[in-house]
Backbone bond lengths (Angstrom), bond angles and torsions (degrees), N, CA, C in turn:
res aa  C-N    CA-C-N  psi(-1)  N-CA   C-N-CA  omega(-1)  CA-C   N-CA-C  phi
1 X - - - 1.442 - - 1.527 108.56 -
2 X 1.086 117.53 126.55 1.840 133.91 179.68 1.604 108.57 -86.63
3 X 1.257 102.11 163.59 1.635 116.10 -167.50 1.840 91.83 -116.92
4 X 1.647 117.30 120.32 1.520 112.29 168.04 1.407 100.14 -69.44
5 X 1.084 96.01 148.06 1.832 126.24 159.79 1.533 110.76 -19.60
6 X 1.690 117.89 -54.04 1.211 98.45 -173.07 1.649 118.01 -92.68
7 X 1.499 111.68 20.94 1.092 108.11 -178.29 1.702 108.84 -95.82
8 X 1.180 108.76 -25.83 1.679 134.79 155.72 1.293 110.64 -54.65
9 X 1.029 126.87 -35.21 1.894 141.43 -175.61 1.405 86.51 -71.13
10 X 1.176 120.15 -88.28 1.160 97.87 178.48 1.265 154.72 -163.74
11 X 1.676 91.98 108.28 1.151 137.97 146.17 1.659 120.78 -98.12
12 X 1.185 113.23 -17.48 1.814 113.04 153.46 1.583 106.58 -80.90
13 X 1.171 128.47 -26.85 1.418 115.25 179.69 1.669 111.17 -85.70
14 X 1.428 106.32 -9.01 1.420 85.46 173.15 1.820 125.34 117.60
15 X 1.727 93.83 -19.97 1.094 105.67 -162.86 1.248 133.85 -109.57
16 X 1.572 106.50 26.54 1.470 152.17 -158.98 1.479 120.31 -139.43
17 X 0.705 162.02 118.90 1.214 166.35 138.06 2.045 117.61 -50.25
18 X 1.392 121.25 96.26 1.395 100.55 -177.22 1.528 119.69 -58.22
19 X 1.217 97.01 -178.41 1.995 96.43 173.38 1.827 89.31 -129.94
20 X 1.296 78.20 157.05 1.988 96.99 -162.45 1.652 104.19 -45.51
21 X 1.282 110.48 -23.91 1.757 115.43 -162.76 1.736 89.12 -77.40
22 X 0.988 119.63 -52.15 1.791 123.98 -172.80 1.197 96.89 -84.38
23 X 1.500 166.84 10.77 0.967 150.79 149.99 2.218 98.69 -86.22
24 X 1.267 116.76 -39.79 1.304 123.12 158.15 1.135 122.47 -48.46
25 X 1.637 125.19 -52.24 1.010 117.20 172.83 1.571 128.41 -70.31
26 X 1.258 115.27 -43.42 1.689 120.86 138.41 1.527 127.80 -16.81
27 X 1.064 108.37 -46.72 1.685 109.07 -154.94 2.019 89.46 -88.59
28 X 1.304 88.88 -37.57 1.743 86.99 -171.16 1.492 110.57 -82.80
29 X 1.093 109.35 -5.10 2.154 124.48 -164.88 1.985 79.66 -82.07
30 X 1.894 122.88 -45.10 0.826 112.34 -160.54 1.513 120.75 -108.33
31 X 1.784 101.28 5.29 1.564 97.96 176.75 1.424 101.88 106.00
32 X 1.244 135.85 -5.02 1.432 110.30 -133.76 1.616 83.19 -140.16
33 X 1.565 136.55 136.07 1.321 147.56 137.39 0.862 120.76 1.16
34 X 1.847 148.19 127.96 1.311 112.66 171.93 1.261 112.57 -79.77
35 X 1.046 152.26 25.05 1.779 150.99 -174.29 1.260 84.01 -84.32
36 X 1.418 115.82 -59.45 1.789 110.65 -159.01 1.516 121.54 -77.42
37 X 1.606 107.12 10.35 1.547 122.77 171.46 1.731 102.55 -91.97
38 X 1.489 113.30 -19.65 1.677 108.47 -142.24 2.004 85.91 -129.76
39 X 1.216 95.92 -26.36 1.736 78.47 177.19 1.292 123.47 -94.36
40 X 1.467 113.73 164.64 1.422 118.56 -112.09 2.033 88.52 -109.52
């Protein structure tokens, strides 16, 4: 299942909060650990 555009809008602006499943799906869409999505 895919994320539309404006749900990406925003969540780069800030004004969203992800939920653990889309921060997962994120981290693996980019290769990357999730620690290094979430640390600070």
């Amino acid at each position: 299942m895919g994320m539309d555009r404006p749900s990406y809008t925003l969540l780069e602006q800030g004004k969203v909060s992800p939920r653990l499943d889309t921060l997962l799906r994120i981290s693996d869409a980019l290769g990357v650990p999730l620690a290094e999505l979430v640390r600070e």
